[in-house]
N, C-alpha and C positions, 0 to 999 in steps of 0.2 A: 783386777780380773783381766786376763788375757784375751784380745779380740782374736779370735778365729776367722781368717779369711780365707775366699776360694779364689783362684785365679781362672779366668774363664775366656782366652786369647788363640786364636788358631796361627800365632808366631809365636816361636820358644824363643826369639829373641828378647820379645816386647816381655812374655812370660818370664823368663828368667829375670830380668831387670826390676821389674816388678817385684819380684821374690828377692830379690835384694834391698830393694827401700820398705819393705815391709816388714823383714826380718831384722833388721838394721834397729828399729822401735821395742824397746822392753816389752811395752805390753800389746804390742799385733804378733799373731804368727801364720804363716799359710799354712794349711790341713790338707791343700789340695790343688790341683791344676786342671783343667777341663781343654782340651783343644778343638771343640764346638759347643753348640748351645746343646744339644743331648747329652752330653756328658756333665755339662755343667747342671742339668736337672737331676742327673743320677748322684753325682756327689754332693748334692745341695742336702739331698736325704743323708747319703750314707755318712757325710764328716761332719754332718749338724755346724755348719759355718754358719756366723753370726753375719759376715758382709761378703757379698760376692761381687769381685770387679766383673765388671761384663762388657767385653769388645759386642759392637754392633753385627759387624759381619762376619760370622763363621759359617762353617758349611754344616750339610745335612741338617741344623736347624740354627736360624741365626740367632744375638741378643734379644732381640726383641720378644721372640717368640719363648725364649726361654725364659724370661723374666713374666711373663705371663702366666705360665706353667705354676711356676715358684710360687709369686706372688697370691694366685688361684688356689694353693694347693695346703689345706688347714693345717697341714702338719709341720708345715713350713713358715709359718706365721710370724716366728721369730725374724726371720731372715732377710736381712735387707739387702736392695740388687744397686751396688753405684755406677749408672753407667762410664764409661772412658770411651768418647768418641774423639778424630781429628778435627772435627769441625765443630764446633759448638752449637750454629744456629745449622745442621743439617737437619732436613725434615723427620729422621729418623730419631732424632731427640725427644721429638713430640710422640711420637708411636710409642717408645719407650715407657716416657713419663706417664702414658694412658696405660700402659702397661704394669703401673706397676713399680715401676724404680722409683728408688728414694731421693736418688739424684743422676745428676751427669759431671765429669770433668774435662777437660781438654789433656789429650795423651801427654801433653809439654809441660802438665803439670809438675812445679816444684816437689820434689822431693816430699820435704815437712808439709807442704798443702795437701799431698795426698796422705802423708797420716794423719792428718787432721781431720781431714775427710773421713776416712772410715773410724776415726769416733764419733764424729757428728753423724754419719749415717746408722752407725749402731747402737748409740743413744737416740732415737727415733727421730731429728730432727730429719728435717729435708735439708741436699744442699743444691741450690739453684745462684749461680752466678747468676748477677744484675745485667751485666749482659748477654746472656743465654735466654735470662728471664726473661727479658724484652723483644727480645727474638720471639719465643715462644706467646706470649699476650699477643703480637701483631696477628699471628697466626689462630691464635683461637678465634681472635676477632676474625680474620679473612677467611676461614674457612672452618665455620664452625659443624659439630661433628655429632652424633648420638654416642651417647659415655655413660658412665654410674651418674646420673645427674641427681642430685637430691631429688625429692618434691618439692614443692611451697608450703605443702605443710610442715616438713621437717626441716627448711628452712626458718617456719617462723615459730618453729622453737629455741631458734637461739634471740639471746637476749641481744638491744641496742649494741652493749657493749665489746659483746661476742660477733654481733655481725662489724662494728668497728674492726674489732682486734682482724678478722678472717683478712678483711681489705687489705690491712695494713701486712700479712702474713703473703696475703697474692703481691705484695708489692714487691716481694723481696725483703725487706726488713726481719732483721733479727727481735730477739727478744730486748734486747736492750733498748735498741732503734724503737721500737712500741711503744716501750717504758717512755723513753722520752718526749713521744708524742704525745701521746695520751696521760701524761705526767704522772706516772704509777711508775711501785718496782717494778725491774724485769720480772721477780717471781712470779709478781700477779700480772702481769704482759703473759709470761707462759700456762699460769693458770687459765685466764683467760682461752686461749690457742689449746689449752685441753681438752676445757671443756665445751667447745667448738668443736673438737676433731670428734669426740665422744657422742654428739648427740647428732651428726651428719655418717657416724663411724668412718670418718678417715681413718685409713691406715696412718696416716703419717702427715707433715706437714705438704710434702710433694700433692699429695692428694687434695690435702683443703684448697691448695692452688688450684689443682683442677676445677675442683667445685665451684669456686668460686668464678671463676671467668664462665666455667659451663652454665653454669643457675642464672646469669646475669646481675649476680649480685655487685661488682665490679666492672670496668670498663676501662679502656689507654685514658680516655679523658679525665677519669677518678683519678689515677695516679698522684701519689704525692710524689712531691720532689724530693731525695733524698738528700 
């Protein structure tokens, strides 16, 4: 099946380049180009795009605000937002992530890492660099924020296992990485991470991270070492 991407950059350099390592992949194609975050909300709808790159800074409405819109908006629910920032640990990473994206990349991304990216983004995973990630933990902790915070009650509907797995998901870890923590397959690593996403309703794994540092269910101290 063919990924459907949007390109959503207010440089048609960065755009067109873009539109070459995407197109370049059998199965990605771009449907679309947005040169702000208004545009990129209007064609979100209109080319039914499965992943939308999304630059942070555009004019008349930026990434941030736009992936909000998307992410917010039910008819769009398919749609996953991967942001491409220059900076990794820019505090606008975090706005984003609370906003809604699946992930973030660094614009210097390889070639092949970004098409790997936007399948991992539109297979529902999250993708958070290890050090992006930690970036972002430092900050949830230093300035923590009002967000979708579960309750405690809906928290203590997930099980030991589930609230394990969730940790191990804030940590950065893959499915695999879990598996072998917790000495299970990966499959049941990711079942686990489902049926955690499912009863907290994360949208995605980006989200159980939220949760997870916002609820206090985790902490830099929990951290396993990877």
């Amino acid at each position: 099946m063919t990924i459907r991407v949007l390109l959503a950059d207010d440089q048609t350099l960065i755009r067109a380049g873009f539109r070459v390592l995407v197109d370049r992949a059998p199965d990605l194609e771009v449907v679309g180009e947005a040169t702000n975050g208004r545009e990129a909300v209007e064609l979100a709808a209109a080319t039914r795009a499965d992943v939308i790159l999304m630059d942070i800074r555009m004019p008349e409405l930026d990434g941030i605000e736009a992936t909000r819109l998307i992410t917010e908006d039910e008819n769009l629910a398919g749609v996953r937002v991967l942001i491409l920032t220059t900076f990794e640990l820019d505090e606008n990473v975090l706005r984003a992530l609370r906003a809604g994206a699946s992930g973030f990349l660094s614009k210097s991304v390889e070639p092949a890492d970004l098409q790997e990216a936007i399948r991992v983004v539109a297979g529902g995973e999250a993708l958070l660099s290890p050090k992006a990630t930690r970036g972002l933990i430092a900050r949830f902790l230093d300035e923590p924020t009002p967000g979708p915070l579960p309750s405690p009650v809906r928290l203590d509907g997930l099980t030991e296992r589930e609230r394990e797995t969730m940790a191990l998901v804030a940590a950065g870890l893959s499915n695999d990485e879990i598996g072998e923590r917790l000495y299970v397959s990966p499959l049941t690593a990711k079942t686990h991470v489902n049926r955690a996403m499912m009863k907290l309703g994360a949208r995605d794994r980006a989200q159980l991270v939220v949760f997870a540092y916002q609820s206090g269910l985790v902490r830099a101290g929990d951290l396993p070492v990877r």
